[in-house]
C-alpha positions as CSV (number, residue, x, y, z in Angstrom):
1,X,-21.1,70.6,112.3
2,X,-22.6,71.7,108.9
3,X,-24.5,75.1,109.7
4,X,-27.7,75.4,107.6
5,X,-29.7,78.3,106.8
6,X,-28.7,82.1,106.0
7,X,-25.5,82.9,107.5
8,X,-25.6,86.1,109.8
9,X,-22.4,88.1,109.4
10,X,-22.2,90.6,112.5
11,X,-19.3,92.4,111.5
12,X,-19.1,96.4,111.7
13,X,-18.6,96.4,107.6
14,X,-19.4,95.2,105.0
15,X,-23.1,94.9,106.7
16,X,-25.8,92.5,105.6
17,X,-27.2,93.9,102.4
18,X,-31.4,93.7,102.3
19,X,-32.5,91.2,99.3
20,X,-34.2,94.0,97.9
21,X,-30.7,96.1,97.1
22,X,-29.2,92.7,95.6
23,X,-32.2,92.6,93.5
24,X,-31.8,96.1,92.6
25,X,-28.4,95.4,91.2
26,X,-28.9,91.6,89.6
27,X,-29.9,93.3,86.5
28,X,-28.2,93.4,82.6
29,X,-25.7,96.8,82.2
30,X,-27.5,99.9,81.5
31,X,-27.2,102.8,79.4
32,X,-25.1,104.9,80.6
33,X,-26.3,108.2,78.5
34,X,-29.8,108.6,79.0
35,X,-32.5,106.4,80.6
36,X,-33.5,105.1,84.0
37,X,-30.0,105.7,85.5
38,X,-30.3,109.5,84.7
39,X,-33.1,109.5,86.2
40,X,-32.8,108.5,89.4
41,X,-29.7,110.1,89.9
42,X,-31.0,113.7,91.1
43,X,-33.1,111.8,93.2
44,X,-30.1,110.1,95.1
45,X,-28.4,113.3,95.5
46,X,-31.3,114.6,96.9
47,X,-31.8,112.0,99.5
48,X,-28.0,111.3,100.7
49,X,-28.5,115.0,101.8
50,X,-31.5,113.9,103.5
51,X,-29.4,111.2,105.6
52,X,-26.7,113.6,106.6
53,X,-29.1,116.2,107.7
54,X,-27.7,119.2,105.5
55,X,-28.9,121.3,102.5
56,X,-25.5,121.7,101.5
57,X,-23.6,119.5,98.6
58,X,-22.3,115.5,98.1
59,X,-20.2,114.0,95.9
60,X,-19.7,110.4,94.9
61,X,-16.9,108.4,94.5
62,X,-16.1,104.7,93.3
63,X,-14.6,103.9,96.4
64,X,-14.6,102.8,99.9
65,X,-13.6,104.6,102.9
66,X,-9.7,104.7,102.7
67,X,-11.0,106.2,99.0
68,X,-13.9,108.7,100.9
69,X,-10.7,110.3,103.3
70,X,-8.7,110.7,100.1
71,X,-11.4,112.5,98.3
72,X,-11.6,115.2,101.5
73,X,-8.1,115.1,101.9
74,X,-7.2,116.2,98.6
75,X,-10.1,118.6,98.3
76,X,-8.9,120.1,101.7
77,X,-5.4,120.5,101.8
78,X,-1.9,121.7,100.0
79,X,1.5,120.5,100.9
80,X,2.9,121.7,104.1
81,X,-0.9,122.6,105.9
82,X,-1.4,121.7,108.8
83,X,-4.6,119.3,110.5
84,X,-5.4,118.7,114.4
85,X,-6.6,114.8,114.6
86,X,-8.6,113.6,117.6
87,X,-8.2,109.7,117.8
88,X,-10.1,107.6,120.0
89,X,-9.0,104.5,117.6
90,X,-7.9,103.1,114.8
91,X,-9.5,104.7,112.5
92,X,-8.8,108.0,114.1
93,X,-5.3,107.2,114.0
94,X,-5.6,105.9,110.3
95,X,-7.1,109.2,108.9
96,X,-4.1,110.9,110.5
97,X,-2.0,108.8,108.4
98,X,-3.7,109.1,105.2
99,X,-3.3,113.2,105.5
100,X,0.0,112.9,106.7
101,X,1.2,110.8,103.5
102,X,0.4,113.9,101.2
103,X,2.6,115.9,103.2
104,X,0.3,117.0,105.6
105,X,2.0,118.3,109.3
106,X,-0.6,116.4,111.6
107,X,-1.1,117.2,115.6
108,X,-3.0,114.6,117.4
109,X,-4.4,114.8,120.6
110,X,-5.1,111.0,121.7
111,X,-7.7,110.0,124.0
112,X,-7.1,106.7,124.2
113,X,-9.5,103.3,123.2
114,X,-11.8,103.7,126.2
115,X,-12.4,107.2,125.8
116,X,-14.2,109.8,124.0
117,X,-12.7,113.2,122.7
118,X,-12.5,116.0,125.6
119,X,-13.5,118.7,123.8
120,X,-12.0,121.3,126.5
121,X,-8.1,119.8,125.3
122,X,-9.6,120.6,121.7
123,X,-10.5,124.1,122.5
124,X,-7.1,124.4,124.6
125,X,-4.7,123.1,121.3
126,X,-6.8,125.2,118.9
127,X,-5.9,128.7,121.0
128,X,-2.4,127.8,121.4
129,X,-2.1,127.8,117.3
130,X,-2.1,131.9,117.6
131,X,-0.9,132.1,113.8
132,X,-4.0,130.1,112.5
133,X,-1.6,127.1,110.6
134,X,-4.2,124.3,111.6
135,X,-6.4,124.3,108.5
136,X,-8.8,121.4,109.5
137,X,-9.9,119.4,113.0
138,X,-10.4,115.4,111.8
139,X,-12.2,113.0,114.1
140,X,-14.3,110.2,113.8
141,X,-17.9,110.1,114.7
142,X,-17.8,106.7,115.9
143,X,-14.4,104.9,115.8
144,X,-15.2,101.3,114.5
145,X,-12.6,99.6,116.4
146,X,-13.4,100.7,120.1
147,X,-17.3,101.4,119.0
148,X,-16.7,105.3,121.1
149,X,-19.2,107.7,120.0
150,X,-17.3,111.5,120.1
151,X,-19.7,114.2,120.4
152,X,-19.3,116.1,116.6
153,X,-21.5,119.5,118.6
154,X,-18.9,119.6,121.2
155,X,-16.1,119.8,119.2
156,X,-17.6,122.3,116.9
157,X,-18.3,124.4,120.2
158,X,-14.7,124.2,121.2
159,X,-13.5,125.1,117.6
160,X,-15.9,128.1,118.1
161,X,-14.7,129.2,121.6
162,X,-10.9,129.0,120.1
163,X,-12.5,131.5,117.8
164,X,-10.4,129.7,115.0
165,X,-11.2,129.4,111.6
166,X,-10.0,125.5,110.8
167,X,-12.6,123.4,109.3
168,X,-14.6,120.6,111.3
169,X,-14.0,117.0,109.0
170,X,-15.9,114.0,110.5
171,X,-15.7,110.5,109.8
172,X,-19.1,109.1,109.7
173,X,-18.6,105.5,108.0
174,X,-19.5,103.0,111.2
175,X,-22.3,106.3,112.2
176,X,-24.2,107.3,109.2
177,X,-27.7,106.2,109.3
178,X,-27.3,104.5,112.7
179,X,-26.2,107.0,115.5
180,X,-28.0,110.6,115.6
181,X,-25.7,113.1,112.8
182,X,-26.8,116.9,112.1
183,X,-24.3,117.9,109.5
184,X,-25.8,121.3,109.7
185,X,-27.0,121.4,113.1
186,X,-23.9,120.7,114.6
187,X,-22.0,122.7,112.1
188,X,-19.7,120.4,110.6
189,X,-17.9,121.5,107.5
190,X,-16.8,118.0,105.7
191,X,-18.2,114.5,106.1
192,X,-17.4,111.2,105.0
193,X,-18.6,108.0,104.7
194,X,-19.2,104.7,102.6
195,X,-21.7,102.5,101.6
196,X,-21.0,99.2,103.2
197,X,-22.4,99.8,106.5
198,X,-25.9,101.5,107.8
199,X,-26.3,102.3,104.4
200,X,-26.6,98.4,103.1
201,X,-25.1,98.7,99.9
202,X,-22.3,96.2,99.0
203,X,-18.6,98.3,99.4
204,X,-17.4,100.2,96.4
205,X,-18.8,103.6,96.9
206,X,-17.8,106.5,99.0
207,X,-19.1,109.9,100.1
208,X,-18.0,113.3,100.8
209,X,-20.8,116.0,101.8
210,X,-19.1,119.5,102.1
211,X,-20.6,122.9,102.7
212,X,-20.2,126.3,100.4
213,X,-17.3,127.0,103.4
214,X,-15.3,123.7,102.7
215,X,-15.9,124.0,98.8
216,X,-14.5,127.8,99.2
217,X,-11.3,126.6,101.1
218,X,-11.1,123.7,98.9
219,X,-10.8,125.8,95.6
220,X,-7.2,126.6,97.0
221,X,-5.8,123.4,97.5
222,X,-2.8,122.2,95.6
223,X,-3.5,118.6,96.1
224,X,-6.9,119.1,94.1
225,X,-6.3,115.8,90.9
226,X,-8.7,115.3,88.0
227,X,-10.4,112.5,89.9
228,X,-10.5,113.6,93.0
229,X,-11.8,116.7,92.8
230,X,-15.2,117.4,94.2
231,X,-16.2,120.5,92.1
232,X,-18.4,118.9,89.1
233,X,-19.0,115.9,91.7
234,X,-21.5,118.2,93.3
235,X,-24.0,118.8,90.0
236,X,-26.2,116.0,89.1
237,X,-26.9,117.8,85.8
238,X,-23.2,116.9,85.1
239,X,-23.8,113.3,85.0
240,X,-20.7,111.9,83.0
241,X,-18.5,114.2,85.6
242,X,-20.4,113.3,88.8
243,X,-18.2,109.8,88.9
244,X,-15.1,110.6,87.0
245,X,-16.4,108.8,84.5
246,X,-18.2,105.9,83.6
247,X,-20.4,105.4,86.6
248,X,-20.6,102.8,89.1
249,X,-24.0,101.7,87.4
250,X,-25.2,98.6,89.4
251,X,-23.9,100.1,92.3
252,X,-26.4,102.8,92.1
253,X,-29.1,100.7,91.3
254,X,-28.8,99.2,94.8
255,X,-28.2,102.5,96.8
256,X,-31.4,103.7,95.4
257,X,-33.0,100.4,96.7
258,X,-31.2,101.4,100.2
259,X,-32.2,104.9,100.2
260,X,-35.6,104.1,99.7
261,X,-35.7,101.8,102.8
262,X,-33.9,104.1,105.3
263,X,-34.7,107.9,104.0
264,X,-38.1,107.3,102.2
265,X,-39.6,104.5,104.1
266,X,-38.6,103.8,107.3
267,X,-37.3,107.2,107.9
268,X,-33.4,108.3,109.4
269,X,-35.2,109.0,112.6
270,X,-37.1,106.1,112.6
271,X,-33.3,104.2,111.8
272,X,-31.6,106.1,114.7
273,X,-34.5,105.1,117.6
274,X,-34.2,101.5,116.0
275,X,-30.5,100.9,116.5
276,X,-30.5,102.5,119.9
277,X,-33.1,99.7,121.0
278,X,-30.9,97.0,119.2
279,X,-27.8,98.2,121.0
280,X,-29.4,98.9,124.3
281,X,-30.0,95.3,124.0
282,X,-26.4,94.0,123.4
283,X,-25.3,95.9,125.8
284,X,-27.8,94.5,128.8
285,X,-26.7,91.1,127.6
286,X,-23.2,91.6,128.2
287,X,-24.2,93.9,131.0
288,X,-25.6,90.1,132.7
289,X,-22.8,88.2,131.1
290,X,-20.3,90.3,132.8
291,X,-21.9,89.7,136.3
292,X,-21.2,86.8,139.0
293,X,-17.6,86.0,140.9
294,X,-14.4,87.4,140.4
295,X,-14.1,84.3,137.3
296,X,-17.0,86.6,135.5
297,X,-15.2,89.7,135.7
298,X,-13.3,88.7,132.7
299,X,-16.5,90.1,130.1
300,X,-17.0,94.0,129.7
301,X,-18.0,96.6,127.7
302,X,-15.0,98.7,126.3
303,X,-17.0,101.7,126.8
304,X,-17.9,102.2,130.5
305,X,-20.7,105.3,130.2
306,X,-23.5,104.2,127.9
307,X,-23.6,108.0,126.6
308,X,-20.4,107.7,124.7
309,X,-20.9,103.9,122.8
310,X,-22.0,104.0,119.2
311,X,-25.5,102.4,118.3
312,X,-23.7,100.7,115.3
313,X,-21.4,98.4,117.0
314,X,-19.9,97.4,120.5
315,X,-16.7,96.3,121.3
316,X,-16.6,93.9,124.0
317,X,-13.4,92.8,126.2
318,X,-12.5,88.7,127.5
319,X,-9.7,87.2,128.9
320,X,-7.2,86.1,125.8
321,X,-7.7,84.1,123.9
322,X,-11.3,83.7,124.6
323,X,-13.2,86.2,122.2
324,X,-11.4,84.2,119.2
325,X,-12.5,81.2,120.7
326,X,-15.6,82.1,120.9
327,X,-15.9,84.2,117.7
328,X,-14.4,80.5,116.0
329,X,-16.9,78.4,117.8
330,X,-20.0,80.4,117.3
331,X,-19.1,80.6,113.3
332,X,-18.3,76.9,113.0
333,X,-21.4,76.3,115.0
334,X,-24.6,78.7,114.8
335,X,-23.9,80.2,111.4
336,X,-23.1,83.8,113.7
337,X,-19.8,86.0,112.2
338,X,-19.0,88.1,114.6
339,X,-16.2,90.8,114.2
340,X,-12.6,90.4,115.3
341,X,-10.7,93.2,118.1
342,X,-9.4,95.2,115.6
343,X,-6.5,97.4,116.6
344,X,-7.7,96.7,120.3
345,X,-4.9,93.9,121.2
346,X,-1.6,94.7,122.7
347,X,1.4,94.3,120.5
348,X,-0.2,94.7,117.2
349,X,-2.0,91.8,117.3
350,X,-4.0,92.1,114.6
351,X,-6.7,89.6,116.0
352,X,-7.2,90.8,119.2
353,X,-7.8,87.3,121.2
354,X,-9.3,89.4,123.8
355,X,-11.3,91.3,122.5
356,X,-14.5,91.1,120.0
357,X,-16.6,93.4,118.0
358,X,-20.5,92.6,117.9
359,X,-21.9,95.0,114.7
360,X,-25.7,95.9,115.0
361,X,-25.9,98.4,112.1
362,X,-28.0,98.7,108.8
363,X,-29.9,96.2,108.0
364,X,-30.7,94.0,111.1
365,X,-34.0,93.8,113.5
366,X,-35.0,92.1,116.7
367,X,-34.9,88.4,115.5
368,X,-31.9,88.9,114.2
369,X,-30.0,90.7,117.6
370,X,-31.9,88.4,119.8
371,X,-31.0,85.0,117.4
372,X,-27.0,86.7,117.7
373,X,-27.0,87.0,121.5
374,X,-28.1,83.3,122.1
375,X,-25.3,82.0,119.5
376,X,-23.4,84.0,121.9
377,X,-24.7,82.4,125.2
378,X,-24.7,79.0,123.7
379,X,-21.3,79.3,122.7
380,X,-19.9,80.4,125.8
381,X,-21.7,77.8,127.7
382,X,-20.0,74.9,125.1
383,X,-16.4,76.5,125.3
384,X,-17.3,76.7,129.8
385,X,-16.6,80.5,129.5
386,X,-17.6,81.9,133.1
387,X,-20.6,84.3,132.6
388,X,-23.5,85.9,134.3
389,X,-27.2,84.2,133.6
390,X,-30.0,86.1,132.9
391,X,-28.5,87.9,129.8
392,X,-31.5,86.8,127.3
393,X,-33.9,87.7,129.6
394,X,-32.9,91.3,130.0
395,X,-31.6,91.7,126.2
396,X,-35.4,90.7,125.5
397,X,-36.8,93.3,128.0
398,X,-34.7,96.1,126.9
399,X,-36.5,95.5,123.2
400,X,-40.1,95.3,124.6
């Protein structure tokens, strides 16, 4: 079948980009010492603070999120500190590996793909380091691969309660802009993220907000390069130095575009209550899908309690090798990309036939999450994949 019309690609990154940031960045090269760019640059500073809910500082990289750990990483560490990871995924797990490759000694405490981080085993491993060697706590926000949501005040609570004095570093890339963040509410010390997903700029750049804490323990680490140092990163009136050097021009362009939408426009509160609709949808449609016989039982949720999913994505579980089925079908078919069970499958199975990924992040409304989940249906019923009825119906109600 040829598919006409726009393509819909519901992966968790990269995310569809509006027309209005492409447009933004279909434009000749600028100048690069004076003009428009300088400009709106202060103004960008100004409102990625505004979308991580801190008053403290954020530098830019041209990057993506592998890059954005790097940059805190470097900024963070010296050889032979020490860093406490929580994983609840891939990503958790993959963060732990980039900080371990600089020489880095890393702890994890591993919760598993099905469940969030128990801050009381956070507190527990934080009081048994009596000598204070752990120099920073890592975890992800949201953990793209099993969609968990980790509560970020919890863990700052149990850091507190340790009474210990390691830094809190979050990984916000599958969160930021779509799931509630307070940097400074919830007292988190580092952040990180990227541009290709709530944020609906095209990958390339990445993002490190740090507080006057982090940028005070930073100024001792040995790790600390010409690029990848934060310090002049932080000063918009730097402008050559905020990027390392020439700067990633057309990018910014379209993350001004993107700001404008989600911090000046619509609003990061507005954002947050708008994916929690679109997701609460998703997940009564495979809620219904999931229902019936003991042949149904085969569709679930990966996350059981609605309180720890993300709002960005949800990572749903078939029998193998259905989810690539259906992921093949309702591409060839419906124009739908949906996103593939990423470090989910036994056996490193990089596809993860039993598992899919279904993104609702950035840049996406009702039409389009209600247009997703009945590529979905229709796909099932045309491979004869056993599911519940009724899923439209309460996907639809859980929007009104």
């Amino acid at each position: 079948m040829t598919v006409t019309g726009r393509h819909y690609l519901a992966i968790p990154g990269p995310s569809v980009v509006p027309d209005r940031v492409l447009n933004a960045m279909h434009r000749a090269s600028p100048d690069i010492y004076s003009g428009e760019l300088h400009e709106i640059v202060p103004g960008i500073y100004e409102d990625l603070k505004r979308l991580a809910r801190t008053r403290h500082h954020v530098a830019i990289y041209i990057a993506n999120g592998h890059g954005a750990w790097e940059a805190a990483n470097t900024n963070m560490f010296s050889p032979g500190d020490q860093a406490l990871a929580l994983v609840t995924g891939r990503f958790g797990e993959g963060w732990a590996l980039s900080v371990e490759a600089l020489g880095v000694s890393v702890q994890r405490l591993n919760f598993g793909k099905q469940a969030p981080v128990d801050a009381d085993q956070v507190a527990a491993a934080l009081q048994s380091d009596t000598e204070g060697k752990i120099k920073v706590v890592l975890m992800s926000h949201v953990d793209t691969t099993t969609s968990v949501r980790n509560d970020v005040a919890a863990v700052r609570a149990a850091i507190d309660r340790a009474g210990h004095p390691a830094l809190l570093a979050v990984d916000c890339i599958a969160s930021l802009g779509c799931d509630v963040f307070e940097m400074d509410l919830w007292g988190v010390d580092v952040m990180v993220c990227a541009s290709q997903k709530g944020m609906m700029t095209p990958p390339g750049l990445g993002f490190v907000w740090m507080t006057d804490k982090a940028k005070k323990a930073g100024a001792r680490s040995r790790w600390r390069t010409p690029y990848w140092d934060w310090t002049l990163r932080t000063d918009p009136s730097q402008f050559y130095h905020l990027f390392g050097g020439t700067a990633p021009t057309h990018h910014l362009f379209g993350l001004r575009a993107s700001l404008d939408m989600l911090v000046r426009e619509e609003g990061v509160e507005a954002a947050w209550r708008r994916h929690q609709r679109l997701a609460g949808a998703v997940w009564a449609a495979f809620d219904a899908w999931g229902e019936g016989d003991g042949k149904r039982s085969s569709i679930g949720l990966n996350i059981a309690d609605p309180s720890n999913r993300s709002h960005a994505v949800t990572t749903v579980k078939f029998s193998a090798p259905l989810a690539t089925d259906l992921r093949t079908w309702v591409k060839a078919n419906a124009g739908v990309t949906l996103g593939i069970g990423l470090g989910m499958a036994p056996d490193g199975d990089p596809a993860g036939d039993g598992f899919m990924r279904v993104a609702h992040m950035g840049h996406v409304n009702t039409h389009m999450t209600l247009g997703m989940l009945g590529a979905i249906e229709a796909g099932m019923a045309a491979l004869g994949i056993p599911h519940g009825s009724g899923a439209l119906e309460r996907a639809a109600a859980a929007l009104a």
